[in-house]
N, C-alpha and C positions, 0 to 999 in steps of 0.2 A: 576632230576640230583642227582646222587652219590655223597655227600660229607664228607664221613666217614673216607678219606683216606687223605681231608686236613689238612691243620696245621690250627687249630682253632685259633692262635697268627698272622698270615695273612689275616683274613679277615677281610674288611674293611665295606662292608654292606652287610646286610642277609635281602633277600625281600622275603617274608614268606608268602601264599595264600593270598596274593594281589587281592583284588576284588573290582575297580571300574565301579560303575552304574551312569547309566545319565537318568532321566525321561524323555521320547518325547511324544508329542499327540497320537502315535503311541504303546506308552507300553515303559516299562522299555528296556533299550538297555545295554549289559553285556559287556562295553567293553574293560574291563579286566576280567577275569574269573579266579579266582585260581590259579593264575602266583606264582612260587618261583623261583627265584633265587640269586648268589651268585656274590661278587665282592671282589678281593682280590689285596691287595697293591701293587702299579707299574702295573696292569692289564689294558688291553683292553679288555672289553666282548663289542662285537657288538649282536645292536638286528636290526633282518631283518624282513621285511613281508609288503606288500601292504599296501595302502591308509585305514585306519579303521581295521586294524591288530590288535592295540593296544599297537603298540609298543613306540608312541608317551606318549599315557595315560599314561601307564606304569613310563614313567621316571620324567611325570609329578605330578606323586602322588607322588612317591618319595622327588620331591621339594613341594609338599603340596601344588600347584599350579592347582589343580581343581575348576572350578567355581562352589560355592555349594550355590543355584539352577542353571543348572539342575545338574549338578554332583553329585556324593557323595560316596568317600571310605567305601562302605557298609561292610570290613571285612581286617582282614590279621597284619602283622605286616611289620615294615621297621625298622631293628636295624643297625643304625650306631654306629660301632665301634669308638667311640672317645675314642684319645691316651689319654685324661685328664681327661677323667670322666666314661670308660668305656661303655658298650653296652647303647643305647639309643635309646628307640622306639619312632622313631621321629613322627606316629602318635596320638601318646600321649602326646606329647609337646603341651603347648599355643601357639597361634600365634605370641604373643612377643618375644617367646623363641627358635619357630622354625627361626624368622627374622637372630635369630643370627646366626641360621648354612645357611639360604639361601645365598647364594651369598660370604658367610665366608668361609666353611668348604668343603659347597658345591655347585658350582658355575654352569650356564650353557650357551650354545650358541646356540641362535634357529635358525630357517632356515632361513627367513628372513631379513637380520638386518637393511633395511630402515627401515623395521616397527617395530624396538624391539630399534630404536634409534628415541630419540627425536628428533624432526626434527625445534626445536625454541632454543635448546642449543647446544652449540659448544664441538665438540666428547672431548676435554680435560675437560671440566667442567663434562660433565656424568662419564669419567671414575674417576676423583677426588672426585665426588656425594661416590662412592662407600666405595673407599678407607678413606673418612673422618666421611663414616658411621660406619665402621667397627674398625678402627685402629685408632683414634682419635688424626687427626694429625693436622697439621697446614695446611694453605694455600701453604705456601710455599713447604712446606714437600712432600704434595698432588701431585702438581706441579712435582716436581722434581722425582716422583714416576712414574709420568703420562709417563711421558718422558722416564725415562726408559725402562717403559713395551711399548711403541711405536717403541725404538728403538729395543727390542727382538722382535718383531714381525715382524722384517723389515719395518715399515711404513715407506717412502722417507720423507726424512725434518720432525721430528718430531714437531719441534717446531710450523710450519707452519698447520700440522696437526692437531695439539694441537687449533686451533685458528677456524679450519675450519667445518662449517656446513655439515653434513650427507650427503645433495644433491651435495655439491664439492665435494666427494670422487665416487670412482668407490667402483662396488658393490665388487670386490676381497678386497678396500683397507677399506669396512664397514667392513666386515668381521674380517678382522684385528684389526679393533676397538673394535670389541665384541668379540675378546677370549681377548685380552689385557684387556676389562673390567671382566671379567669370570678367567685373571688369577691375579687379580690386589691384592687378599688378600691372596694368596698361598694357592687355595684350595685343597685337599687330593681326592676331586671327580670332576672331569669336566663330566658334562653332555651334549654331541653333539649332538642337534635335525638337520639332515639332514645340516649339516652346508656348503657341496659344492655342491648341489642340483642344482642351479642356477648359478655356476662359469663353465667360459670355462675352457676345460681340464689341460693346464697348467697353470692358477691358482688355479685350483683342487688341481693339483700335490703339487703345492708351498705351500697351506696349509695346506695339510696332512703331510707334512714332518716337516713343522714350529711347526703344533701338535705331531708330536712324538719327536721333538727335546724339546719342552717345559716339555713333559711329562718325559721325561729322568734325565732332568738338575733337573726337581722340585719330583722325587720322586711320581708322580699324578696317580691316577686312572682313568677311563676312561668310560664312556657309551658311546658309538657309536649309535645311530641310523640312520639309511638308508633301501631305498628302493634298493637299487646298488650293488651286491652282487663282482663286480669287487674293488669295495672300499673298503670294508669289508675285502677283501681278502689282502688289501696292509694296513691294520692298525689294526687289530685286534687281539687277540689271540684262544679268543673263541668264538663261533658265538650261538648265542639265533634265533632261527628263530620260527616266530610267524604268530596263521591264526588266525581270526575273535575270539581274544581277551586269545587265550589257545597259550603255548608253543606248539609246535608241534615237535620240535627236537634241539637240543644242543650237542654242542663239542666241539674240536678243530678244527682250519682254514682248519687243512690237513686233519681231519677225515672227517668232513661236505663235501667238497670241492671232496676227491680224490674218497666218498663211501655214495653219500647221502641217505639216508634211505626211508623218507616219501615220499610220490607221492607230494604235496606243496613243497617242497625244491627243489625237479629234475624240475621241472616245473619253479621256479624262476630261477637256472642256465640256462637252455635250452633258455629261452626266449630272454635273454640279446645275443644282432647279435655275433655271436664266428668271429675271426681275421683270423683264419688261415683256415677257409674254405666258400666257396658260397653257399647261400642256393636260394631255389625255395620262400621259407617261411617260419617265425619262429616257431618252436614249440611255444603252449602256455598252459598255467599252466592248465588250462581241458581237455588239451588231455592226462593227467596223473594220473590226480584223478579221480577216478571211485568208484561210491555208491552203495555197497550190497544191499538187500529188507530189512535188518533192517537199512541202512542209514550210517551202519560203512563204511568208505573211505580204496580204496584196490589201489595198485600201475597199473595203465592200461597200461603203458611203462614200462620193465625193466629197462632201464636206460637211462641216459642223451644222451652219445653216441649212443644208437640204435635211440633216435629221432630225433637227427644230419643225421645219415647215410640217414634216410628216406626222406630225402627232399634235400641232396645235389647235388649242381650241378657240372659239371666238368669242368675243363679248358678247355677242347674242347668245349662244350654247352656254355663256354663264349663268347670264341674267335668268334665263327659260330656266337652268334647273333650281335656283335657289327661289322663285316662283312656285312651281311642282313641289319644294320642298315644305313651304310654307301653308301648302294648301292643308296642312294633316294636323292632327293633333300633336302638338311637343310631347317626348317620350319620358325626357327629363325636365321639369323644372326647380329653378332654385332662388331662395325669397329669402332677400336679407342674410346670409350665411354669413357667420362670426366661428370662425376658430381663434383661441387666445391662448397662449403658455406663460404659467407664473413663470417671474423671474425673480422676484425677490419677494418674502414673508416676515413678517414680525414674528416674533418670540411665541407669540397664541396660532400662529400658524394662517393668519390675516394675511390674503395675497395683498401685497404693497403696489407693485408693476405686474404688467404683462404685457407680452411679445404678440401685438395682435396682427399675424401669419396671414388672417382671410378677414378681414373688415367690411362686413355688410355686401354681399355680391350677391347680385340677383341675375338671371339670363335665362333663355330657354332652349332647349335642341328638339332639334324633331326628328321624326323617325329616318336613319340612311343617311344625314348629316356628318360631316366633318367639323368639328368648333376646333380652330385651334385658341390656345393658350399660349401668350409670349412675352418673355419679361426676362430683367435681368435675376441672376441667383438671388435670393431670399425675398421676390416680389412676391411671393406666396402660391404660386402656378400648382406646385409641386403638393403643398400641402393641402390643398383645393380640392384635387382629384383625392388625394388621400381621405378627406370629407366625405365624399360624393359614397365612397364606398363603406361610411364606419372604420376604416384604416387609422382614420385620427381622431378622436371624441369634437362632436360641433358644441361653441360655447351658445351661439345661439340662430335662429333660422328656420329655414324649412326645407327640406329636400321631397318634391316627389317622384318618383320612378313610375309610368304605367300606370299613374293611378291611385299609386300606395305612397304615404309616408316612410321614408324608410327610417326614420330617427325613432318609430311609433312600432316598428317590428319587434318581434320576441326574436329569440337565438334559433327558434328552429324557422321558424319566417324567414326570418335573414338569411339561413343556410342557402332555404329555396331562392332568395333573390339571389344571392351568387353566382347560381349558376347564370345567370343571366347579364350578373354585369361581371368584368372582369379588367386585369390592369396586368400590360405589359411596363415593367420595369428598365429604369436604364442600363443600369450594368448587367448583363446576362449569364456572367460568370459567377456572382454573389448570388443571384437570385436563382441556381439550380445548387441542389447539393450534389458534390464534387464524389458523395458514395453512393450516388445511386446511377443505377445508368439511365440513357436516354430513356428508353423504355419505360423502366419504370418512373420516372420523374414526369411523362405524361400520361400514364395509366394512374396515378396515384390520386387524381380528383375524379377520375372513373370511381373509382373501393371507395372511396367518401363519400359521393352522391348516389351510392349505389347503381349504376350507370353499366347495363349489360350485364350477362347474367353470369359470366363466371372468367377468369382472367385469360384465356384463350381468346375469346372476342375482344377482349378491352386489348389482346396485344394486338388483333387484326385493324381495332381502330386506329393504335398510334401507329402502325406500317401507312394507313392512309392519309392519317394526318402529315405523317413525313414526307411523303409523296405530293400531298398540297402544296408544303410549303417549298417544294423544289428538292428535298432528300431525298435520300435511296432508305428505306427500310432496312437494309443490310446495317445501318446506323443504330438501329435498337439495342444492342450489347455494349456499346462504347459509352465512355466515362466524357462530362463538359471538359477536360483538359485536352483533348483530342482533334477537338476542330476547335477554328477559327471564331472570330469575334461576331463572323456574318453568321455564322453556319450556328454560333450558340442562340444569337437574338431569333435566327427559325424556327430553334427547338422550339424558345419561350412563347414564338407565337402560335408555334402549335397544339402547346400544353394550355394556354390560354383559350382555343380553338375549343379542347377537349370537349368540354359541357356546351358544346353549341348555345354560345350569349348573343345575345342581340345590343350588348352596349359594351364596348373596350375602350379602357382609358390606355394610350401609349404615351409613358414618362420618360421623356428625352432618349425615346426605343434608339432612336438612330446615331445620337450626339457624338458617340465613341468610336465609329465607323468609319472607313474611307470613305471616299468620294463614290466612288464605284460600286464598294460594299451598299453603300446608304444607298445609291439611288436603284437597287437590286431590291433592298427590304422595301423600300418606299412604294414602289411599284407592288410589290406582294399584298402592302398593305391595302390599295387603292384596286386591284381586282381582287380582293377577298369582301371587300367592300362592297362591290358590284356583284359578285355572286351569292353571298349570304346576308344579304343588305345590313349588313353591319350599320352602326353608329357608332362613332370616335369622338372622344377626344382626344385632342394630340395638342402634346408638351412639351416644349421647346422653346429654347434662348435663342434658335437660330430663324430669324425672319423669315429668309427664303425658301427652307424648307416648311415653313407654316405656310408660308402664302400659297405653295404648289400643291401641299395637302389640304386643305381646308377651302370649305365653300365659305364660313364665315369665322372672324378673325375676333378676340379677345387682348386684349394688351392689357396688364396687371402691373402694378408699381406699390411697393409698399401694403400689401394688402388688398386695394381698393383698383378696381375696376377705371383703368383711364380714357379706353377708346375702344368702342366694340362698334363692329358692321362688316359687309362684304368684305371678304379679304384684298381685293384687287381694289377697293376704293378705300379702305384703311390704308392698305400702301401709296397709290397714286395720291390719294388727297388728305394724309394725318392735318387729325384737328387738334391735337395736344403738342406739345413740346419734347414731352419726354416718346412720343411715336417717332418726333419726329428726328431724336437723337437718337432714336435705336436703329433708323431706318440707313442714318448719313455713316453710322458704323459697321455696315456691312463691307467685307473688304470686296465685294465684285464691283465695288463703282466708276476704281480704274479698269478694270474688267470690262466691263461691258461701254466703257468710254471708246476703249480699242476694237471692240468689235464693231460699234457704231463707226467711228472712222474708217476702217474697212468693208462699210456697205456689210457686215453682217447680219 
């Protein structure tokens, strides 16, 4: 990066060949490589790049938050500009001395924040913990500060908040908790590790804007970190994009955005599903890097748009298939479905309330369809599909599957439907046990449904199913902690695979995924589709990705069914309100504004 032409009296931190290492069984792991860059006052610089990019490490040596072993800042500088004391190579400080700028000077918010909040003290006691560390105030004083910063963050009922354990707050309103603790001593740097990674889109929204509105009133600077290059694009100024621990390119929102250079950068735009067109399949980030015979990386796409145009489809090739779709009998239908959970009982055991999760929803899918389902958290999406399979007991309704009632099945009826219908999960780590190995964890509904005749074939089956899903079979003896987050969600859909079903419901399969990752499974899903005519449904807070998988689109609000039709004419033309608020909360819109100005 050129910084010859800045005003040296604007910068607030200089991260100068930054080199942190971590020793594994496997050899020294580089993963930061001789990173520098700059941060200047009232700034957002966002850094972008995959799972193990290093973009995480990066912001974490800066807070001097590497665990050393294995860790270890093997080189570089990190001078913070302090107004009181001048430049300051804060890896030169003591650890008593760094304390004072952590969380003081320079604060941060991780992805997380179940797990970055204590979960045995009350979220106003943590964030007074901070302010009583730093500012050496009274009980009261603390208190009354608490509250304040609850109330700039919009938290509802501060005081009530103040009182309330981490597991009574929803994950949008922890979040809340933890920039209120990150802005509780007016720090000069906020450090953002992926902080709306895990929020639906309009709580996305509400907290990017609650962060730039904090950042405005307080004067604050800004790290950005994300895997999401559409959120990057609605909060940043400068973007740092990062591969496997080296900067790879840097600029401005519009330069990055409207002219991206390196084959890594066009390859993260391309991937993330684009709004205003249909694809066959995503581009992905190796269809654009390309390795010379000495290993140097050459652009194998000119550009984002040429890898768009190669796989779109047209609004004729829609209309024509959901047409063909329609001409068949539906495989599922569903009449009137009511799921309900007591909340509260009288003394005789008389349900008082109830949490009604699925409120009267009726729709039909046909055979080789994609329905998606899209809503915000606890619109009932989730608990629907869990309906559809007996997963959750229905209070009232009708499900047909083929033909059959499935609410009207015995236990061993239903076994047989199983195999038929099945559900991939969203988290992929919880839903394998961590003692069994891959192998068996997809042989294991083989020995249940009796499926093949003796466990030698059932292993030859899961070597093919890994093999479907893009693994090597050499993966059969290894334990889910061993790969990745992409590579766990392939086991799941190959275990899901096993009993060859003709109906898979996918439960926010992709939500936890990079950009990269997701649009690798996404694609998986969509020729798995095409070769074993699968039928889905897919479940999802995130629009974009529904609208790219799905032939036709479902929107749920509170239970009840708000807007169902084509997916590209639910998006292009919502008829409801609340479509039409989930739609304006996608953060590609400054995204794709910049592309349009750039004729992309």
């Amino acid at each position: 990066m050129n910084n010859n032409n800045e005003n040296k009296n604007e910068l607030l931190l200089e991260v100068k060949n930054l080199k942190t290492y971590f020793n594994t069984e496997s050899g020294e792991v580089k993963a930061v490589d001789d990173v520098s860059f700059t941060l200047r006052r009232g700034e957002t610089v966002g850094i972008v790049g995959e799972s193990g990019s290093g973009k995480s490490v990066s912001c974490l040596s800066v807070m001097r938050l590497i665990p050393n072993p294995p860790g270890n800042i093997a080189g570089g500088e990190i001078i913070y500009h302090d107004p009181e004391k001048g430049a300051v190579d804060l890896l030169k400080l003591s650890i008593d001395d760094m304390r004072k700028y952590r969380g003081n000077k320079i604060s941060m918010i991780f992805q997380e924040p179940m797990t970055s909040l204590n979960p045995v003290f009350t979220c106003g006691y943590q964030v007074d913990e901070v302010i009583k560390l730093h500012q050496k105030t009274t009980d009261a004083e603390a208190k009354a500060r608490t509250l304040s910063l609850f109330e700039q963050v919009q938290l509802p009922s501060p005081e009530r908040m103040y009182d309330s354990y981490p597991h009574q707050l929803s994950g949008g309103q922890k979040q809340r908790v933890m920039i209120a603790m990150a802005m509780a001593c007016k720090p000069q740097i906020l450090v953002a590790d992926e902080p709306t990674t895990a929020l639906d889109v309009t709580v996305q929204k509400t907290i990017l804007e609650l962060m730039r509105d904090l950042q405005r009133s307080m004067g604050m600077s800004m790290l950005f970190i994300t895997h999401d290059l559409g959120v990057i694009a609605e909060i940043a100024d400068r973007v740092i994009v990062m591969y496997k621990g080296k900067i790879v390119e840097e600029g401005t929102v519009l330069e990055i955005f409207s002219n991206p250079q390196h084959p890594y950068t066009k390859g993260l735009m391309a991937c993330r599903p684009p709004l205003g067109k249909r694809l066959s399949k995503l581009p992905i980030v190796s269809d654009f890097m390309g390795f010379d015979e000495n290993g140097k990386m050459y652009n194998k796409i000119a550009s984002v748009d040429e890898a768009l145009k190669a796989v779109e489809i047209s609004p004729e090739q829609t209309q024509q298939r959901l047409v063909e779709l329609k001409k068949q009998e539906p495989i599922l239908v569903v009449q009137n479905l009511k799921t309900y959970f007591p909340t509260q009982k009288n003394f005789f055991g008389k349900v008082l309330n109830w949490v009604k999760a699925v409120d009267d929803v009726s729709f039909d899918i046909y055979p080789g369809e994609t329905l998606g389902l899209v809503g915000e958290s606890g619109c009932g999406k989730t608990t629907l599909g869990r309906t559809l399979l007996r997963l959750a007991p229905a209070t009232e309704g009708k499900v047909v599957y083929d033909g059959k009632s499935i609410f009207d099945l015995n236990k061993t009826d239903m076994k047989a439907m199983r195999r038929n219908m099945q559900i991939i999960f969203q988290d992929p780590y919880s839903s394998l046990n961590p003692r069994m190995t891959i192998g068996d964890a997809i042989i294991e509904p083989l020995k249940i449904h009796n499926i093949l005749a003796n466990d030698k074939q059932r292993l030859e089956r899961a070597a093919d199913l890994l093999t479907t899903v893009s693994m090597s079979p050499d993966h059969l003896n290894r334990y889910p902690h061993e790969f990745s987050g992409g590579q766990r969600q392939r086991i799941c859909i190959a275990r899901a695979l096993a009993l060859e079903p003709k109906f898979i419901i996918c439960d926010e399969s992709v939500s936890a995924l990079d950009v990269s990752v997701q649009a690798q499974v996404l694609n998986l899903l969509i020729e798995l589709r095409e070769k074993y005519k699968f039928t889905y449904i897919f479940i999802s807070h995130d629009l974009s990705v529904v609208k790219f998988m799905s032939d036709r689109m479902v929107v749920m609000n509170k239970g009840k069914i708000e807007e169902m039709g084509a997916a590209d004419d639910v998006y292009n033309n919502p008829q409801r309100e609340y479509t039409k608020k989930l739609i304006a909360a996608i953060p590609e819109g400054k995204l794709e504004d910049i592309r349009r100005r750039a004729g992309m």
